[in-house]
VEXTORBA-700283 format. One record per residue (C-alpha): x, y, z; residue in three letters; residue number from 1. Coordinates in pm, 1 decimal. Layout:
REM residues N
+----------+----------+----------+------+-----+
:       xx :       yy :       zz : code : pos :
+----------+----------+----------+------+-----+
:        X :        Y :        Z :  ALA : NUM :
...
+----------+----------+----------+------+-----+
END
This chain:
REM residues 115
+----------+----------+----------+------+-----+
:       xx :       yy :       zz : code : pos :
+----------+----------+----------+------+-----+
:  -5570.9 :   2099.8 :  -2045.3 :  UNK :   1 :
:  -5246.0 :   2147.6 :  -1821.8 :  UNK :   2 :
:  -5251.7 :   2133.4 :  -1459.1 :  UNK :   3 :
:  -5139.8 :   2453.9 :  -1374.7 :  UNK :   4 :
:  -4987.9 :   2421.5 :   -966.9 :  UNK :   5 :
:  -5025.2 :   2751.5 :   -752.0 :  UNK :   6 :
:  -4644.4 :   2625.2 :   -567.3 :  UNK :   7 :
:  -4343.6 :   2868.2 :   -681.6 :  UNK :   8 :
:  -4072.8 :   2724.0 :   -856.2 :  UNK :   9 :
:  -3867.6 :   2781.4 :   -555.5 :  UNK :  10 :
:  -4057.5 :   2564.2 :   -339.0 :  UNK :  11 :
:  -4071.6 :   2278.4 :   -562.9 :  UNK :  12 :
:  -3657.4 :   2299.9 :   -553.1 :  UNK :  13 :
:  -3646.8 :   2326.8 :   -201.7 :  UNK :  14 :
:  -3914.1 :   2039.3 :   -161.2 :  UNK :  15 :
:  -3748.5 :   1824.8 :   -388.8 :  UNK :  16 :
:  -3410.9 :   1873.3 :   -142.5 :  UNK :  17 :
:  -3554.7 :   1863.6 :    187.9 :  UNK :  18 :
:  -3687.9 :   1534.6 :     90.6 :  UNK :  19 :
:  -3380.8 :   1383.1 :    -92.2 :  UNK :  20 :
:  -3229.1 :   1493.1 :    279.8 :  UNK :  21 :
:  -3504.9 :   1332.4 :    467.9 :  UNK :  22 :
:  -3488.0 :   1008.9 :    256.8 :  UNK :  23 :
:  -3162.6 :    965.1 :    246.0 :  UNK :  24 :
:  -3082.1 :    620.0 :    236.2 :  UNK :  25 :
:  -2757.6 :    443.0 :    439.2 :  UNK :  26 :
:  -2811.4 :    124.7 :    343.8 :  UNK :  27 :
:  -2490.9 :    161.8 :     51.3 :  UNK :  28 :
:  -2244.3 :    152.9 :    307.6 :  UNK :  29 :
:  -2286.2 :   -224.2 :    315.3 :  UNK :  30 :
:  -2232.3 :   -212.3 :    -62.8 :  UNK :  31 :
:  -1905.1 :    -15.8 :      1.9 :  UNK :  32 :
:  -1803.5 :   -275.4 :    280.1 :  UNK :  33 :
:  -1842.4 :   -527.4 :    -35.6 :  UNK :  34 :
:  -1674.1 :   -293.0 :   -287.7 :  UNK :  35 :
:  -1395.2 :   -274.4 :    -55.1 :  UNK :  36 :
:  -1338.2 :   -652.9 :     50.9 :  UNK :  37 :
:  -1396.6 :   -710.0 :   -366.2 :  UNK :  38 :
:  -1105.0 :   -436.8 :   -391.1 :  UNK :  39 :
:   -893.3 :   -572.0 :   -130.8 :  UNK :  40 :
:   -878.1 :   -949.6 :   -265.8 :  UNK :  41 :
:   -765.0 :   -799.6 :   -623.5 :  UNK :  42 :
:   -355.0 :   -942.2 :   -669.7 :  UNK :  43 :
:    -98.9 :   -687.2 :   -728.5 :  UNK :  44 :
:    126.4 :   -960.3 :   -755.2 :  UNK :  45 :
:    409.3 :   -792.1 :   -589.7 :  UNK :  46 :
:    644.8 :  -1121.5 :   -523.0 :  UNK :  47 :
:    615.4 :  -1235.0 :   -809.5 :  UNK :  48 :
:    704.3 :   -893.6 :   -952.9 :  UNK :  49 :
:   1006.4 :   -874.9 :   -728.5 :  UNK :  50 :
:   1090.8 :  -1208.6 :   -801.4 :  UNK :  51 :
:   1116.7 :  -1089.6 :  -1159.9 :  UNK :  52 :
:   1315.7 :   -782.7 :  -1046.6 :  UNK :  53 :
:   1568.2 :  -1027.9 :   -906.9 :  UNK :  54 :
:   1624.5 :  -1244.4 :  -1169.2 :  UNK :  55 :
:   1526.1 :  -1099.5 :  -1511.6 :  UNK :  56 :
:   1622.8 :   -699.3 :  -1405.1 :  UNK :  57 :
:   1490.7 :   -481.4 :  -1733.9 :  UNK :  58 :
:   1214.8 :   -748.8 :  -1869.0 :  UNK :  59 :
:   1006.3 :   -690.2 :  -1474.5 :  UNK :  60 :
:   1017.0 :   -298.8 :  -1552.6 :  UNK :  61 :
:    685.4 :   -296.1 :  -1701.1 :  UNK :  62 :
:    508.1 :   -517.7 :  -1412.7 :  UNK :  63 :
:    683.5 :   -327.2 :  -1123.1 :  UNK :  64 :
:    531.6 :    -41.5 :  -1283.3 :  UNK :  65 :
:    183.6 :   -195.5 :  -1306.3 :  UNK :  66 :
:    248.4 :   -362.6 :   -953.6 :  UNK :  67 :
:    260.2 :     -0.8 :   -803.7 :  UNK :  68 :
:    -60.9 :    123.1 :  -1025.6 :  UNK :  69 :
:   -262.8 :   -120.5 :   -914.9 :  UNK :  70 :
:   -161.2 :    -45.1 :   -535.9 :  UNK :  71 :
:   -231.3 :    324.0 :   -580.0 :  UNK :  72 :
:   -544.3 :    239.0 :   -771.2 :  UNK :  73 :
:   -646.4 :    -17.6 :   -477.0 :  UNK :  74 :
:   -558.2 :    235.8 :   -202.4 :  UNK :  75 :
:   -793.6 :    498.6 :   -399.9 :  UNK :  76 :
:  -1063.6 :    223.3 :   -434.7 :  UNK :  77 :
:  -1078.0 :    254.0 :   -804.1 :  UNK :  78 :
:  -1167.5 :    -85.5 :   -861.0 :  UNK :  79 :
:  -1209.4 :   -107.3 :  -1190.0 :  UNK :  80 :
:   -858.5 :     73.7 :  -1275.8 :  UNK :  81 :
:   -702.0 :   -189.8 :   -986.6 :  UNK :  82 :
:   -840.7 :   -469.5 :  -1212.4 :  UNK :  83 :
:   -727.9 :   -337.7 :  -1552.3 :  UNK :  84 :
:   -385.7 :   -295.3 :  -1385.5 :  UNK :  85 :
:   -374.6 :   -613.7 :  -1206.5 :  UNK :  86 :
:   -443.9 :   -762.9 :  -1566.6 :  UNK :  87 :
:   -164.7 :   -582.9 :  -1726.3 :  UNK :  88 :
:     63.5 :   -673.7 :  -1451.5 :  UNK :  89 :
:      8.9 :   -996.4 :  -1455.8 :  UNK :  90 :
:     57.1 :  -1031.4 :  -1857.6 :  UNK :  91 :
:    386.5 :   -864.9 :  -1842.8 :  UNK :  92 :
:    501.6 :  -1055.4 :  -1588.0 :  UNK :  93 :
:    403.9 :  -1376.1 :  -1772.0 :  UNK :  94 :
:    595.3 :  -1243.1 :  -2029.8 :  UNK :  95 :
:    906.5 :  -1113.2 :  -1851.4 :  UNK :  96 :
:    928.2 :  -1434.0 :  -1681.7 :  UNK :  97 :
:    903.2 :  -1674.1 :  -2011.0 :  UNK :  98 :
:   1158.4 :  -1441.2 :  -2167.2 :  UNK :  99 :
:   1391.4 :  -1458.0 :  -1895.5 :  UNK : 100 :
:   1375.8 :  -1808.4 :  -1847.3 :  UNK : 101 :
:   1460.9 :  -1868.9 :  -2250.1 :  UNK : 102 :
:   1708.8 :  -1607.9 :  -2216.1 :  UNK : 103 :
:   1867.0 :  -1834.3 :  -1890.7 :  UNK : 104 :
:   1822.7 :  -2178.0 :  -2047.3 :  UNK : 105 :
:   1982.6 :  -2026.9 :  -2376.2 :  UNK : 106 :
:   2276.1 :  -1956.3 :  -2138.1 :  UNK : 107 :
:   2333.8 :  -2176.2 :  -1938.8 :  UNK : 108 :
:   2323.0 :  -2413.4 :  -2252.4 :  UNK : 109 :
:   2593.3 :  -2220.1 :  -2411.2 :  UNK : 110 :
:   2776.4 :  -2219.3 :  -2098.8 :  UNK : 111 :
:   2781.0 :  -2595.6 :  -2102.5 :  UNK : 112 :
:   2834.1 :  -2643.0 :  -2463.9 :  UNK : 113 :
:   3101.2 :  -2406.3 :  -2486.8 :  UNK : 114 :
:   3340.3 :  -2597.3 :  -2179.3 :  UNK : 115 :
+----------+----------+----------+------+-----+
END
């Protein structure tokens, strides 16, 4: 046996928004406050990056470039893009910075070798 209800389809739509509008709970925007101060304290590690633009020019390329993603993705409060970025920024400039220091040790030891 189905219970069969005498309401039009109609009315159970409109029912079903009228009370999504009446219940409509604001308690998220302290859960957007958080999402926001958790998105804010995410490093873009922009002096390092620059740092790395100073000293080793073509190896900080690839973290400049992540640098600026994950301040667009932080300004668009895409937080889990901002951390992926932040992660891949920080990697390359791990990188670009062990490179470049090799690459300066290896020359400045040929510089004093060589006079």
């Amino acid at each position: 046996m189905q219970n069969i209800s005498n309401e039009s389809p109609v009315s159970n739509v409109s029912n079903v928004f009228n009370g999504y509008s009446q219940n409509f709970d604001t308690s998220n925007s302290h859960n957007l406050k958080l999402n926001v101060e958790e998105i804010e304290k995410i490093p873009d590690y922009l002096v390092w990056t620059i740092l790395n633009l100073i000293f080793f020019t073509v190896l900080s390329i690839p973290g400049l470039i992540f640098c600026i993603k994950t301040r667009d993705a932080k300004n668009s409060r895409q937080y889990s893009s901002a951390l992926e970025m932040s992660k891949k920024c920080f990697i390359s400039n791990v990188i670009a910075t062990i490179i470049g220091v090799i690459i300066l040790s290896i020359a400045v030891l040929a510089a004093i070798f060589y006079y």
